[in-house]
Every structure is written in C-alpha cells, then in structure tokens.
N, C-alpha and C positions, 0 to 999 in steps of 0.2 A: 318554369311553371308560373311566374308572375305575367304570361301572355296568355289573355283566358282562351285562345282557339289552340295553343297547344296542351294545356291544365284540362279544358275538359274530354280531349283525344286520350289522357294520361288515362283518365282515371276511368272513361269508358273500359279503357283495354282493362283496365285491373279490374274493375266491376265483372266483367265477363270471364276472364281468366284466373279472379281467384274470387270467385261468389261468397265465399268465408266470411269474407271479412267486409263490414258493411260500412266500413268511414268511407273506401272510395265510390260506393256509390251514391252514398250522403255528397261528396264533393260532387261528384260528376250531375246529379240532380241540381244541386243549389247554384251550379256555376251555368248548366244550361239553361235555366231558368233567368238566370242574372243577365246572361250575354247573347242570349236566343238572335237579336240583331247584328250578331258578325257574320250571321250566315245566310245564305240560299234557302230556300222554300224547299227544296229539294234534297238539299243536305240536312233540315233541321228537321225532316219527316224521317229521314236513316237514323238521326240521332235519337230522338223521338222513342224509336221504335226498337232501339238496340238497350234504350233504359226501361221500357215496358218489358222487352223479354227477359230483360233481371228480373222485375219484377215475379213473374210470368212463374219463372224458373222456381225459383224463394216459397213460392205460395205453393207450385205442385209437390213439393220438397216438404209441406206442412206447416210451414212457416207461413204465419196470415199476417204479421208485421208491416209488408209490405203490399197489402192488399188496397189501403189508404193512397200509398205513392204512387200505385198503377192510376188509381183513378184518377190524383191529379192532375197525371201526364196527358189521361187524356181526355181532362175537363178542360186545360189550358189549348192544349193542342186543337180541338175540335172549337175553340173561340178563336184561336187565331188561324184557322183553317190550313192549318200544318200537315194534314192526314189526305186533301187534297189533291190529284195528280190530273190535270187536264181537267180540271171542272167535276171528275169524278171520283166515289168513295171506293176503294175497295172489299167487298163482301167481307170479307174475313175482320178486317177493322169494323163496319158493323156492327157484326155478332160480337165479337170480344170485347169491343166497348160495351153495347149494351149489356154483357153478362159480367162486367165488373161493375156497372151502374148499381144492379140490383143485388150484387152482394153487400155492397153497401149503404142500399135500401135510398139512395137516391133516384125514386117510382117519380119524380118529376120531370126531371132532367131524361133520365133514361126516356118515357114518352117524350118529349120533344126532339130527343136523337130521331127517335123511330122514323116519327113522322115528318121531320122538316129534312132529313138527311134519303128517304126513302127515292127522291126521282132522281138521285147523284150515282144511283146504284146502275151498273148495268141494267137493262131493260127485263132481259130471261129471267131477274134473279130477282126483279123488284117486290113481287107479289108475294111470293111464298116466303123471303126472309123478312118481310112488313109484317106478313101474317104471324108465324112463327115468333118473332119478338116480339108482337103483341101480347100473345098467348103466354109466352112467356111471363109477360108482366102481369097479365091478369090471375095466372096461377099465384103469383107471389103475395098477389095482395088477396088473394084468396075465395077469389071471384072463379071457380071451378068451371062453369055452366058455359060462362061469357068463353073462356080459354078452348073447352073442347069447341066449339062454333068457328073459332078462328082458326084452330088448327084444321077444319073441314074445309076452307074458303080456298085453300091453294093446294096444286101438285105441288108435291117435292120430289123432283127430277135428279137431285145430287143426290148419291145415297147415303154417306154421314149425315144428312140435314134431315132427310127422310128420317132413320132412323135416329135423330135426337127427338125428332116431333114425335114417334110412336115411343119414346120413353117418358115422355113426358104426358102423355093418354095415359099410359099403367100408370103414371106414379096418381094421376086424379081419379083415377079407377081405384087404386087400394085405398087411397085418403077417402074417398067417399065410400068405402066398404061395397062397391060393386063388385063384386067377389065375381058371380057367373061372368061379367063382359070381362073381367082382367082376366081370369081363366085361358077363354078364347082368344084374349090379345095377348099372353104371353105366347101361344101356340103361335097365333101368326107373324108375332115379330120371331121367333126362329126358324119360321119357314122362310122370312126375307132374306134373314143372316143366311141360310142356303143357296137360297134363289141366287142372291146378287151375289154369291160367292165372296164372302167379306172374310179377309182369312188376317192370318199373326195375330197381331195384338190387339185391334180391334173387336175380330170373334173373339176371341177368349176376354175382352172387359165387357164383352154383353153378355157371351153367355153366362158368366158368372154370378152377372146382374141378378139376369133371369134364376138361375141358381138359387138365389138368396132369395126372390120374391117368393120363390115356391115355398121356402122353409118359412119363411114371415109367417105366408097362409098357413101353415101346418103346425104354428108354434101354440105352446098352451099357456096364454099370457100369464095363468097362475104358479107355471113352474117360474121358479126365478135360477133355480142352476140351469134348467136346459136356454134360459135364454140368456144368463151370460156367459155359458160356454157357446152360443150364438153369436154374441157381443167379438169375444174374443176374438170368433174365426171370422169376423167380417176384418174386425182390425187389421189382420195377419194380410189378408188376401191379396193379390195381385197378381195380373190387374183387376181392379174393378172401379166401373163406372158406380159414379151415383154412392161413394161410399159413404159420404157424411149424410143423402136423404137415409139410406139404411139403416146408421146407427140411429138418427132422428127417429126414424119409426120404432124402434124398440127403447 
C-alpha cells in the first residue's frame, strides 16, 4: 500500500464493494487526487468515474454527505480535461455534471460547462441537451418564463430526455399555479409514457409522479392531517421521481 497506483486500486475495490464504510473512499479520493500523474488520460477517466458512482450510489441511498465529493471529482476532472475521449464529451457526463453543479448551486460554473463544453458533444445531441440544461438552470435560479422558451428551442428525440424536459414544464406549471395547462400536460405526459411504451421502473417512477401531482392539486392546504398523511405517503413511495420537489411543495 505504500505504492500509490496499487493503495488507490485498494480502496477503489473497497469503495465499491463495501459502500458502508466511507474511510476507504476518503483514501481512494485524497490518494487520486494526490497521484492523478501516475496515470493515463484514459485510465484516470475510469478512475474518475468509478469514485463519482460512489458517490452517485451514497446520494440515491439518501445520503447528501457525498454530494460535495461528487462535485469536486468533477470540477477537478473537467479542468484537467480527464472526462475527454478523442476531443469529445460524453452526453451522460454532461447532464450529470451539470445536475450536480446545480445541487450545489454552483449557477456559474455550471453555465460555463453548458456552454463552452456544448460543441465536444456529438452533433444529434448538441442542441437539445444545451437547451434542456439551460432550462434547467434558469428554472433553478427561478427565471420560469426564460426556462419554458428554452425548453420549446429543441426536439428531444431520446425519450428519457424527452420526458425529463416535460417534467420539468409541470413542475413550472404547478409553481406558477397554471392549474388548467398542468392539467392538459399531466394528460399528455401519460399519453407519451404509452405511446413510447416506457415500461418497469421508469413507468411506474412517473406515473407515480403524475399520481402525486393530481393529489397536490386536490389537497386542501388548510387540512394539515390530510397533508401529512400526504407527506408520509410520498416518503414511503417507490419509485418516485421528483420526490424531494414533492415534499418541497407541501
């Protein structure tokens, strides 16, 4: 272990195979970081990216402790252009940069990923995930108006990206209390979930979505037991997307 390219293979493996216990991925962070120059461009993007999905793992588990280490993996990584493969970025890195950017309300950075990383991207996919993260970030800082516009600028031809960008239309539809257009867009985002035949676990974390947003509308803000026996049944639930905006709304 006193060889750092075998100490941080160590504690990777233990990082991923026993996620419990968070000293080795303390070591495996602080030694890749340290020693990032014993390796390949190629090898420190696998590396990279096998301490992000601890990360990744930790946070969908509830655990926000590690929400901080994700981003620095890939505030560091994206300055030393670690995330790069032939000149190009991969979409999925992207998006999941950017939506750790903005959980951690770094709206500066995150805009400059957007747009200085957007012509690295495949060509088909340039427009619509520029748009779409844009939107994104205008939603956050609470610029509603600006966000639906930018979500109208692109097709979205993938259908998970499709339908993140029409959950993110209802979620500034019920925050602006457009009651009648979220109506009509909860209809037509379950007609997509049919159309494109979106089945397992994905239909069931939107319909469920959808589920909740009806009872939102229906809820009588003055009962306070029908809405935390609300509270409780969002908590329980799974899957569901969008659970912490949920609770946020009530």
């Amino acid at each position: 272990l006193h060889l750092p390219a075998v100490s941080i293979y160590y504690h990777c493996y233990l990082s991923l195979t026993q996620p419990a216990n968070d000293q080795h991925f303390r070591a495996f962070k602080n030694e890749l970081l340290q020693h990032d120059y014993l390796f390949p461009p190629g090898e420190l993007q696998d590396l990279y990216i096998l301490a992000i999905n601890f990360c990744t793992r930790r946070y969908n588990e509830g655990d926000l402790r590690f929400l901080q280490d994700q981003f620095d993996l890939y505030k560091i990584g994206f300055d030393k252009k670690y995330f790069l493969s032939g000149g190009m970025l991969s979409r999925f890195t992207y998006l999941n940069a950017a939506t750790i950017g903005m959980k951690v309300r770094a709206y500066e950075w995150v805009e400059n990923l957007i747009t200085n990383y957007r012509p690295l991207l495949d060509p088909p996919f340039q427009e619509s995930l520029y748009s779409f993260n844009m939107a994104r970030l205008e939603y956050q800082k609470g610029n509603h108006g600006e966000a639906l516009l930018l979500l109208q600028r692109a097709e979205y031809k993938e259908t998970m990206l499709a339908l993140a960008a029409k959950t993110l239309q209802m979620k500034i539809y019920y925050e602006s209390e457009e009651y009648d257009l979220l109506e009509s867009h909860l209809q037509a985002i379950k007609a997509f979930i049919r159309r494109k035949k979106i089945m397992g676990y994905h239909r069931d974390n939107y319909l469920n979505l959808l589920q909740f947003v009806h009872k939102l509308m229906d809820l009588n803000p003055m009962d306070k037991k029908e809405r935390q026996m609300l509270r409780e049944t969002i908590e329980l639930a799974k899957p569901l997307a969008e659970k912490e905006w949920l609770l946020l709304q009530l």
